[in-house]
Every structure is written in C-alpha cells, then in structure tokens.
C-alpha positions in Angstrom: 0.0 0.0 0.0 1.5 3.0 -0.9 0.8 6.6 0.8 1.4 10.1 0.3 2.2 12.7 3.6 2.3 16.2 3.2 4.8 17.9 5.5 7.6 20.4 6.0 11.1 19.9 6.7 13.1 22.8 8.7 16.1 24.4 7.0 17.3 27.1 8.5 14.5 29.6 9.8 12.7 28.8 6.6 10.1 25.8 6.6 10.0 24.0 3.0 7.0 21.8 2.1 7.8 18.1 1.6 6.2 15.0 0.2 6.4 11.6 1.9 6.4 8.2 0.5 5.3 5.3 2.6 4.7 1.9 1.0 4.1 -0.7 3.7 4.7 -4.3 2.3 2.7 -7.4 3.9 5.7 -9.7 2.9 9.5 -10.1 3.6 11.4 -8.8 6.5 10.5 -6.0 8.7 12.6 -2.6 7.9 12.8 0.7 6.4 14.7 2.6 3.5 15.5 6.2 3.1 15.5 7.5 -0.5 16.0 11.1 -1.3 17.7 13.9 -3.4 20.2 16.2 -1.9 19.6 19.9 -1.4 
C-alpha cells in the first residue's frame, strides 16, 4: 500500500513543504529505506 504525507522539513529559519512516501509491504522482512535527493 502505498501513501502520500504532506509535511515540511526545517532548513534554517525557513520551513520548506515536503512530500512523503510510505509503502508498507505485507511480505519479507521488517525494515525501512530512506530514499531522497540532496539539497
């Protein structure tokens, strides 16, 4: 299932909008992966 959160990440004094992908597998191992582009 794959979900889409709205939120903001901090940099600086300055608050920039983010997206947030979540896709939560029934199968395999529990865990997590960060995946992102550098600023």
């Amino acid at each position: 299932m794959l979900v889409k959160v709205r939120s903001v990440a901090n940099v600086g004094l300055e608050s920039v909008p983010i997206e947030v992908e979540v896709d939560v597998a029934e199968q395999g191992f529990p865990g997590f992966t960060i995946v992102g582009l550098a600023s």
